[in-house]
C-alpha positions in Angstrom: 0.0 0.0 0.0 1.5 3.3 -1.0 2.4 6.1 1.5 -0.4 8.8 2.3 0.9 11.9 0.9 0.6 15.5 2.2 -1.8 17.6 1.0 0.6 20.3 -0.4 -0.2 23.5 1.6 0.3 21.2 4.8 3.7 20.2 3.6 4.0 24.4 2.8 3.2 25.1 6.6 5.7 22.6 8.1 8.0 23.4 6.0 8.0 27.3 7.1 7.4 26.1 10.3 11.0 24.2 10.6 13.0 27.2 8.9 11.9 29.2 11.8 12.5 27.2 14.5 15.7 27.4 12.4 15.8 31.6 12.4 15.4 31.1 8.8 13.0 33.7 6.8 11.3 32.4 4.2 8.1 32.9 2.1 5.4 31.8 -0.2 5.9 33.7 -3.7 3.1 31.8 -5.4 0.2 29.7 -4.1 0.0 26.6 -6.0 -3.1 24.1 -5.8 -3.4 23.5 -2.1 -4.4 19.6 -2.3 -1.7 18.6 -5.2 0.1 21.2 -6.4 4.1 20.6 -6.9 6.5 22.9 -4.7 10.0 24.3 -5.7 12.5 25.6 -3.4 14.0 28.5 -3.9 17.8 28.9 -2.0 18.7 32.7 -1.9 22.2 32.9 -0.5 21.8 37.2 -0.3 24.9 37.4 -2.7 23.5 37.4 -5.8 23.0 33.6 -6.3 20.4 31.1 -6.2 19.8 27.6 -6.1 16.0 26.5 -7.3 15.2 22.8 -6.0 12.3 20.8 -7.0 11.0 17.0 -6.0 11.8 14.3 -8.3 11.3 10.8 -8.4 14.2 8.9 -8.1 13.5 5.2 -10.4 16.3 3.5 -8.5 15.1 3.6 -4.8 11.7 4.4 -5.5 12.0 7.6 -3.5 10.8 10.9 -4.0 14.0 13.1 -3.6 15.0 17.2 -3.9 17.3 17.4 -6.9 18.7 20.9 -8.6 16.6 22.5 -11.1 18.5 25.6 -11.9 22.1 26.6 -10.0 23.7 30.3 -10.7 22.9 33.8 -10.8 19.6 34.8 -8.8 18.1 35.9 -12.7 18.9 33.1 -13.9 17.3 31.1 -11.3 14.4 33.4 -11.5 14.4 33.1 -15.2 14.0 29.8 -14.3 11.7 29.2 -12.3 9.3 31.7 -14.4 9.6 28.8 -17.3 8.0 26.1 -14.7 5.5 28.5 -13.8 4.5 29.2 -17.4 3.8 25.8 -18.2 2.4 24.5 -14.5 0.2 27.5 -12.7 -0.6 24.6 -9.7 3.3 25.2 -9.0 4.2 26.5 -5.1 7.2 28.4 -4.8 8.6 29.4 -1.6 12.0 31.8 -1.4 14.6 30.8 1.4 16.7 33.7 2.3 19.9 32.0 4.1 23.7 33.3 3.8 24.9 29.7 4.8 22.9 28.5 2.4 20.6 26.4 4.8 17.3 24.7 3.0 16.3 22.1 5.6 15.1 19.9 2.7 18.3 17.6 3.2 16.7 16.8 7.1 14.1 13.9 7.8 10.4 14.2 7.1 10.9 17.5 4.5 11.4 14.6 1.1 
């Protein structure tokens, strides 16, 4: 029997819940479809770079897992994650702000 899933504005609230705990501000830039809608992870490092993660399926284990969507310059990223939006309006998006580059999605219970 497959594992229940979060409904994806639940997973949202933890989420922002743990980064601060954490002392780590993030946000919601775009409301996606609150029962299924995908979420991407935006990293801002405050330096003019970004990292944009999203939740992939991994074939091998079977796991769902946070891979690297786009990697760079903050426009770029941006650029980026405007694309997925375009195609997918259900999309989250939620903008870490972290000079250490702390995400959380690398800690139990966030894949």
């Amino acid at each position: 029997m497959p594992e229940p899933r979060l409904t994806a504005d639940i997973w949202v609230s933890a989420y922002l819940a743990r980064l601060r705990v954490m002392d780590i501000p993030a946000f919601v830039v775009a409301r996606g479809d609150s029962t299924a809608g995908a979420v991407l992870v935006k990293l801002n490092t405050l330096d003019g770079q970004a990292v944009a993660f999203n939740r992939s399926f991994d074939l091998m284990s079977g796991d769902r897992v946070w891979v690297t969507l786009a990697d760079g310059a903050e426009v770029d990223v941006d650029a980026s994650i405007a694309k997925q939006r375009s195609f997918d309006s259900d999309l989250w998006v939620i903008e870490v702000e972290d000079r250490q580059g702390r995400h959380l999605l690398d800690q139990p219970g966030l894949t």
